[in-house]
C-alpha positions as CSV (number, residue, x, y, z in Angstrom):
1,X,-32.4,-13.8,31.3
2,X,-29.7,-10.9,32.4
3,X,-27.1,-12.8,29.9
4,X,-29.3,-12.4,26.5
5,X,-31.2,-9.0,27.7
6,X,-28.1,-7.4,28.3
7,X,-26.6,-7.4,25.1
8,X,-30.1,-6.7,22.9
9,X,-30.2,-3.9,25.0
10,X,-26.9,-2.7,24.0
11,X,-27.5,-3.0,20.6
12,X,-30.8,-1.1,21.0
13,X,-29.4,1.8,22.7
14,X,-26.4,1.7,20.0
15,X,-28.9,2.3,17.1
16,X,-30.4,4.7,19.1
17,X,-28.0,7.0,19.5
18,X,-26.8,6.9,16.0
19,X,-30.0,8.0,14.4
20,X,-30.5,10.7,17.0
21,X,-27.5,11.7,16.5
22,X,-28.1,11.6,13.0
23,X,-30.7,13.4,13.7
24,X,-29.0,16.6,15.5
25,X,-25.9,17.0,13.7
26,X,-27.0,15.6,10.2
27,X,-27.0,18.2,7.0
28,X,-29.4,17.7,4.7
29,X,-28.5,20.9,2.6
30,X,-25.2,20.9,2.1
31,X,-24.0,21.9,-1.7
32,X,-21.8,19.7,-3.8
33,X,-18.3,21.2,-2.8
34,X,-19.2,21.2,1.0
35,X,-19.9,16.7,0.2
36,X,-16.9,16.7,-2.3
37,X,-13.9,14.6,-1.5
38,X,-11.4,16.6,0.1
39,X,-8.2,14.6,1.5
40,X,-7.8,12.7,-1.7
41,X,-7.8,15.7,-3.8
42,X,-10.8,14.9,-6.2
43,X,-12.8,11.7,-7.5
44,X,-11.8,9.2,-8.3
45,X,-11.1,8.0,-12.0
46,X,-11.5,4.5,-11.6
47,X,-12.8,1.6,-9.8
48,X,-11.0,0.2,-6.8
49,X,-9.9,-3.2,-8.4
50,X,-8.3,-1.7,-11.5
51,X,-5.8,0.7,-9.3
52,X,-3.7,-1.7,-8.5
53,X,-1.1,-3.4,-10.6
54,X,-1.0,-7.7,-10.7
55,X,2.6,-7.8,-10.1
56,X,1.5,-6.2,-6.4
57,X,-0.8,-9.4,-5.7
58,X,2.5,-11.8,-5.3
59,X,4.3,-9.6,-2.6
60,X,1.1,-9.2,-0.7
61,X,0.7,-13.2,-0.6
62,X,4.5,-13.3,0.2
63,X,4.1,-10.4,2.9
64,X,0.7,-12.7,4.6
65,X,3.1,-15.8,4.8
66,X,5.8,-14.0,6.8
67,X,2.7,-12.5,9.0
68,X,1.5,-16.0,9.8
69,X,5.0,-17.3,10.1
70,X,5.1,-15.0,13.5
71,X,2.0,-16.0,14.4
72,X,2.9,-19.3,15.1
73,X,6.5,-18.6,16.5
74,X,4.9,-16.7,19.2
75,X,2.8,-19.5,20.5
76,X,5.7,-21.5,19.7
77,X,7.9,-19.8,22.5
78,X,5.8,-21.2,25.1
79,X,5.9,-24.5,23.8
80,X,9.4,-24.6,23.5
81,X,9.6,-23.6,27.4
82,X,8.0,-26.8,28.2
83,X,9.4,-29.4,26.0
84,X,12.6,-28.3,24.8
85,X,14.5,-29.7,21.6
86,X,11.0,-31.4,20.5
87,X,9.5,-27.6,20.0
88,X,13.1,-26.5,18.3
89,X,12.9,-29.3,16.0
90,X,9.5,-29.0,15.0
91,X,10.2,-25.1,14.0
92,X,13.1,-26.0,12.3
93,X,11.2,-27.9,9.7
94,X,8.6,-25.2,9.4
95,X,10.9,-22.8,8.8
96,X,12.8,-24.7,6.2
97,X,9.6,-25.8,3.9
98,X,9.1,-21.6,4.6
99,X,12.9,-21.1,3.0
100,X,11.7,-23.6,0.1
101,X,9.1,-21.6,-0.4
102,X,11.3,-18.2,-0.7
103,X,13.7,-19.7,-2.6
104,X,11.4,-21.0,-5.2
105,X,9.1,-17.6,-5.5
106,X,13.3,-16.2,-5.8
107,X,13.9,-18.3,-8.8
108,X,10.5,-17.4,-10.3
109,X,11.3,-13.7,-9.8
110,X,8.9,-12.7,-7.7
111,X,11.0,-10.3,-5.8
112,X,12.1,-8.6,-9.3
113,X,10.6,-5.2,-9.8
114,X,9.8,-4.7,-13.2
């Protein structure tokens, strides 16, 4: 009973203190500059999808691969502790159908800034 009560009482108290703290330090009457945006210097002028060029979308997926390439290596330098050439082997070929990978999106010229 302690293990499900716990946690619904958390989440009680949690919505409880946001509204009363809504509640105390919440304005109601503030004018339009007092709400305008301030760090980005004004509103903005389009949606969200339409800032960004296409030509970003390939580094991004390029910049994800080398992110989950680390993730696995550092898993991998455990496994390599305990079985040796097996683990070195194994990250050899995952880091050459990687170097494919780069070489191929070199050739198409995704790495060229246009």
């Amino acid at each position: 009973m302690i293990n499900i009560a716990m946690p619904l009482i958390l989440v009680l108290f949690a919505v409880f203190f946001a509204v009363a703290m809504q509640r105390i330090g919440g304005r109601t009457d503030a004018t339009w500059p007092q709400r305008a945006p301030f760090l980005g210097g004004g509103l903005p002028e389009t949606h969200a999808w339409q800032r960004f060029h296409v030509r970003y979308y390939p580094m991004t997926l390029l910049f994800i691969a080398f992110e989950m390439e680390m993730m696995f290596m550092y898993p991998w330098a455990v496994v390599y502790v305990e079985t040796g050439i097996v683990a070195l082997a194994e990250m050899g070929m995952f880091l050459g159908i990687l170097s494919i990978g780069i070489l191929y999106g070199w050739r198409e010229g995704v790495f060229r800034w246009q």
